[in-house]
C-alpha positions in Angstrom: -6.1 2.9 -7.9 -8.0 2.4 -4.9 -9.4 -1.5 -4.0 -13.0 -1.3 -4.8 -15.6 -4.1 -3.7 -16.1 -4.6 -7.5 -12.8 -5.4 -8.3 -11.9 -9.1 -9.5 -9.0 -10.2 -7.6 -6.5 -13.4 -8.2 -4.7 -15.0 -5.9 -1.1 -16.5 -7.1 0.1 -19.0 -5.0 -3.0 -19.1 -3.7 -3.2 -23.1 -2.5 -0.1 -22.6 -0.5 -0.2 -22.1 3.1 -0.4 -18.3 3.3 -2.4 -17.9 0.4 -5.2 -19.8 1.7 -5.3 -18.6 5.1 -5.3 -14.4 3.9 -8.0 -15.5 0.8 -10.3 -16.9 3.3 -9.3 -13.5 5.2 -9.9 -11.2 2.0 -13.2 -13.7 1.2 -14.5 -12.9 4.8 -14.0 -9.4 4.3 -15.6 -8.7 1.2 -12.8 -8.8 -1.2 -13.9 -10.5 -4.7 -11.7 -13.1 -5.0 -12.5 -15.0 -8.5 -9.8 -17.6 -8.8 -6.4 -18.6 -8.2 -3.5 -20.1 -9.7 -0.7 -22.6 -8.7 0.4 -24.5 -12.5 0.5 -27.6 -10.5 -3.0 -27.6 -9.5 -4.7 -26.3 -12.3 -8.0 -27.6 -13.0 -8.8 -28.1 -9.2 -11.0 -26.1 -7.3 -9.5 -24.3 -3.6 -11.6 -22.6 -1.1 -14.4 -23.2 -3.9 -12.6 -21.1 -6.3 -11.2 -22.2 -9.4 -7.5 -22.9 -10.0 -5.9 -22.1 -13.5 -2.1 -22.6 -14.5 -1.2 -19.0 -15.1 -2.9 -16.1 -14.5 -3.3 -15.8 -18.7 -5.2 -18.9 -18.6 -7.4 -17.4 -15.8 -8.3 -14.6 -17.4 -9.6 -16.3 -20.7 -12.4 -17.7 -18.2 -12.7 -15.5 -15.4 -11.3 -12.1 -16.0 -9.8 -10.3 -13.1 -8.5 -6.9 -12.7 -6.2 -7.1 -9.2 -3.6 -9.6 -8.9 -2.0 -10.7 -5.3 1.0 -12.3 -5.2 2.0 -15.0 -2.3 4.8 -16.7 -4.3 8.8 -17.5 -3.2 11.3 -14.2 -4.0 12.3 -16.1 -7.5 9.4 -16.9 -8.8 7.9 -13.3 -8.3 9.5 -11.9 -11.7 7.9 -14.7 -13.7 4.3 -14.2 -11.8 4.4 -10.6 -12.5 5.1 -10.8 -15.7 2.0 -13.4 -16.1 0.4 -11.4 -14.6 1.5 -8.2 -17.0 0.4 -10.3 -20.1 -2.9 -11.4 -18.9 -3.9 -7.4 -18.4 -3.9 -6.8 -14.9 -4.7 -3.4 -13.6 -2.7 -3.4 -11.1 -0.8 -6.0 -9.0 0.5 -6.5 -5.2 3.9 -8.0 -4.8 3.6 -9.1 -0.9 7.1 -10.8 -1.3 10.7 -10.1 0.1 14.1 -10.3 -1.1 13.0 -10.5 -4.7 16.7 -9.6 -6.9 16.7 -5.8 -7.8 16.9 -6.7 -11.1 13.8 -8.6 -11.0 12.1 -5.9 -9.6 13.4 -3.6 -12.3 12.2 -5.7 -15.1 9.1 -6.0 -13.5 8.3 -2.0 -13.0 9.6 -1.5 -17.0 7.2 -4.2 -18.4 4.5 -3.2 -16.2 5.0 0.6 -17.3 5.0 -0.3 -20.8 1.2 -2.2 -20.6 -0.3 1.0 -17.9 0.1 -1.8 -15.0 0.5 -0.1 -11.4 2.4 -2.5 -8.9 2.3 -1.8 -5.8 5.1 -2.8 -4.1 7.5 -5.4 -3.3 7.5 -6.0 -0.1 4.0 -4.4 0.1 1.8 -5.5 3.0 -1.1 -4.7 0.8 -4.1 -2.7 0.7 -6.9 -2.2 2.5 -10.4 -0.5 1.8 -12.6 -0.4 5.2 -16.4 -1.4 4.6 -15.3 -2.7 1.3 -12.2 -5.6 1.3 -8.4 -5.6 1.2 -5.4 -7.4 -0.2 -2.5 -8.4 1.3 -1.9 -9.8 5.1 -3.0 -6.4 6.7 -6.0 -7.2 9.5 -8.3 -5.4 6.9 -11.1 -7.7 8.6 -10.2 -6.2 11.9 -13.0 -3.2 12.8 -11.6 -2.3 15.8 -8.7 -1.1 13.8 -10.3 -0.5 10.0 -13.2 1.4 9.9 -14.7 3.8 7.3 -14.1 7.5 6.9 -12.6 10.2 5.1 -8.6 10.1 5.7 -6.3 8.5 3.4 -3.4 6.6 5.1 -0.1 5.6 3.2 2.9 3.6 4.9 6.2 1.8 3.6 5.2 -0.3 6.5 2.5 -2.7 7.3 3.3 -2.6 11.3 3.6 0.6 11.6 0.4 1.6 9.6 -2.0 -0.9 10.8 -1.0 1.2 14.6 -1.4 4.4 12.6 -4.9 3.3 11.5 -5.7 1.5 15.5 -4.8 5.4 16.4 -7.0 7.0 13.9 -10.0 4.9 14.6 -9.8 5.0 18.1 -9.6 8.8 17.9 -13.2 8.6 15.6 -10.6 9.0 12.2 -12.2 6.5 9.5 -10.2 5.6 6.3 -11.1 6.1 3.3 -8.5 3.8 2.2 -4.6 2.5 3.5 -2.3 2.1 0.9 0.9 -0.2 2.0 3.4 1.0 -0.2 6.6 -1.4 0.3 9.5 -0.9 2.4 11.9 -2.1 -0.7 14.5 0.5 -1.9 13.2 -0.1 -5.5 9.0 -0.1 -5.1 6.4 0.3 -8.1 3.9 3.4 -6.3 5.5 5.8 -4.5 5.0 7.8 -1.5 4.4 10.7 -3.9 2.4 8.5 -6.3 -0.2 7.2 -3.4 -0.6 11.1 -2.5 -1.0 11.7 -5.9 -4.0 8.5 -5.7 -5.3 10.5 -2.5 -5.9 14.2 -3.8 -7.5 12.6 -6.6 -10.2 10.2 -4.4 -13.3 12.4 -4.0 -14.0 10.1 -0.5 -10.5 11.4 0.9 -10.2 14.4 3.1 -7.0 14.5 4.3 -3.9 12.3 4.0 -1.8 10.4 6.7 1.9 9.9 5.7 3.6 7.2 7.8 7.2 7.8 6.8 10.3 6.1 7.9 14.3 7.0 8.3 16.1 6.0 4.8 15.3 6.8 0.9 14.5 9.9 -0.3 10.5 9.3 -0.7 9.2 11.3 1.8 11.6 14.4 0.5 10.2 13.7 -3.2 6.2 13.0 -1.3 6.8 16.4 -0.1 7.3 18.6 -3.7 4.0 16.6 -4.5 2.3 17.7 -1.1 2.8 21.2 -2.1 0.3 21.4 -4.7 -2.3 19.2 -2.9 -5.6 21.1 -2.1 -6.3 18.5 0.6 -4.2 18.5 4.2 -1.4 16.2 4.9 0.2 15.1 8.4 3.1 12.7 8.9 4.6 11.0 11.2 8.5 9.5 10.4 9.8 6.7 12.4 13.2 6.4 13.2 13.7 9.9 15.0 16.1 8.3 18.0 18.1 5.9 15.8 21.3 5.8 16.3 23.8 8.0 13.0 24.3 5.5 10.5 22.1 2.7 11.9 20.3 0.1 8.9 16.8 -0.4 9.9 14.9 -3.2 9.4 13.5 -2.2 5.3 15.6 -2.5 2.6 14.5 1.1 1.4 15.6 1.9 5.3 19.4 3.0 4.3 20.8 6.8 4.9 23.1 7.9 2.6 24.9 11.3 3.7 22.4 14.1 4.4 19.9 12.4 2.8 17.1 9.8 4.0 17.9 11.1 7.9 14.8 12.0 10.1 15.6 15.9 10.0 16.4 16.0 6.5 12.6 14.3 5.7 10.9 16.6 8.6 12.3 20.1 7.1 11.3 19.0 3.2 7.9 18.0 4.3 7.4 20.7 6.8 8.5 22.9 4.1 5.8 21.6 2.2 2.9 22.8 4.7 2.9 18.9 6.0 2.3 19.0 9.6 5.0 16.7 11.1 4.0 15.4 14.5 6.9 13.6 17.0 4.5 10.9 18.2 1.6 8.9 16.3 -0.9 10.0 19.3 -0.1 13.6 17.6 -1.9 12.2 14.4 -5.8 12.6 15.4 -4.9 16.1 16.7 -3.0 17.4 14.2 -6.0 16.2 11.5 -8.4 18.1 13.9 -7.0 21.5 13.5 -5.9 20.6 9.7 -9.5 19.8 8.6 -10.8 22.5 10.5 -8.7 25.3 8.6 -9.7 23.8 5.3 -13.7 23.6 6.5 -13.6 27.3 8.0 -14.3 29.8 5.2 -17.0 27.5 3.8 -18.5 27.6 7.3 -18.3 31.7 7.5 
């Protein structure tokens, strides 16, 4: 599921003190935020939206299909699962450090209704020209700007320098999907591919990949099938052999999750894997141009 303008959107957590500052952000941008909740508020109005005790009670008076969550690592299970119950279509965990078994509970229930999560430890999604959630600079056009190319990343640093590369290289987005840099994470690499071959307003893909897991090796048996070019870039290339980086979904284990082993599956995949994110813009170039060709002769 791709962020639309139209989508309703509610904020959990939303009075606190990153909640209000990224919902005026996602307000200012275009997002359709309809409400928020925080139990001990509820009845009171925040940034001229209306504040409900649970995100059931919201939806009783102002239905909402996107829930974002800005609430503390133990709470997240129970705010999910409010969420779940109150028919979400999908919902983006921003927290950290929520208890695997959380998480777990969390993915099965939200299976079980046809809720995508996206996330935990997602830095959210973004739709240029049309609104984001999460804490990415969505609002920022010198790094966000329409197009064609779908951008994916487990994380929100790296991607929002992937997207200032694309843009400044003439590269719109179509959309960026922040995936999570959790080991345990609700849409994968391969499912946001999966998202991407299926948006008629996406082109090509950009996969921002990192050292650690195996998505990027399961990414590329999906990318194989894909009629639309994909070109990644992995961080993590000069880390030192058995090095933890800084995601939780950042650990090697044996031969798999290391930079080679995640270049040779994807480049065995027909992805174009470039060394540096500069290589991005060039590598589309000559991608798109091979797919355009026959139509053009």
């Amino acid at each position: 599921m791709i962020v639309r303008r139209e989508h309703r959107v509610l904020v959990q957590g939303i009075t606190g003190k990153q909640g209000t500052f990224w919902t005026e952000k996602m307000i200012e941008c275009g997002t359709r935020v309809v409400g928020g909740v925080n139990p001990k508020k509820a009845g009171e109005t925040h940034l001229g939206l209306p504040v409900f005790a649970s995100a059931q009670e919201a939806a009783k008076k102002t239905p909402f299909d996107v829930s974002v969550q800005f609430v503390p690592p133990m709470g997240a299970r129970a705010a999910a699962e409010d969420a779940i119950a109150a028919g979400a279509k999908l919902i983006v965990m921003l927290t950290e450090h929520i208890p695997a078994q959380d998480v777990m509970a969390v993915l099965a229930q939200a299976k079980a209704k046809g809720t995508r999560v996206v996330g935990p430890n997602t830095a959210g999604l973004v739709t240029p020209g049309e609104g984001f959630v999460g804490i990415m600079p969505g609002f920022n056009t010198n790094v966000f700007k329409p197009g064609r190319i779908g951008v994916i990343s487990r994380s929100g640093s790296l991607g929002t320098l992937v997207c200032l590369v694309l843009t400044r290289a003439g590269f719109g987005q179509s959309a960026f999907y922040g995936i999570g840099g959790d080991a345990i994470i609700g849409t994968t690499s391969r499912d946001a591919l999966e998202i991407f071959e299926k948006d008629p307003g996406t082109d090509a893909v950009v996969l921002v990949g990192e050292i650690g897991g195996a998505a990027e090796e399961a990414a590329a048996d999906y990318a194989r099938t894909m009629t639309k070019p994909v070109v990644s870039f992995i961080a993590g290339r000069a880390a030192p052999p058995g090095k933890r980086m800084g995601h939780a979904g950042a650990i090697v284990l044996g031969d798999r999750g290391t930079y080679d082993s995640k270049r040779r599956a994807l480049e065995a995949a027909g992805v174009n894997v470039v060394d540096l994110p500069s290589g991005l813009a060039p590598a589309l170039t000559r991608a798109l141009a091979r797919v355009r060709a026959p139509a053009a002769t």
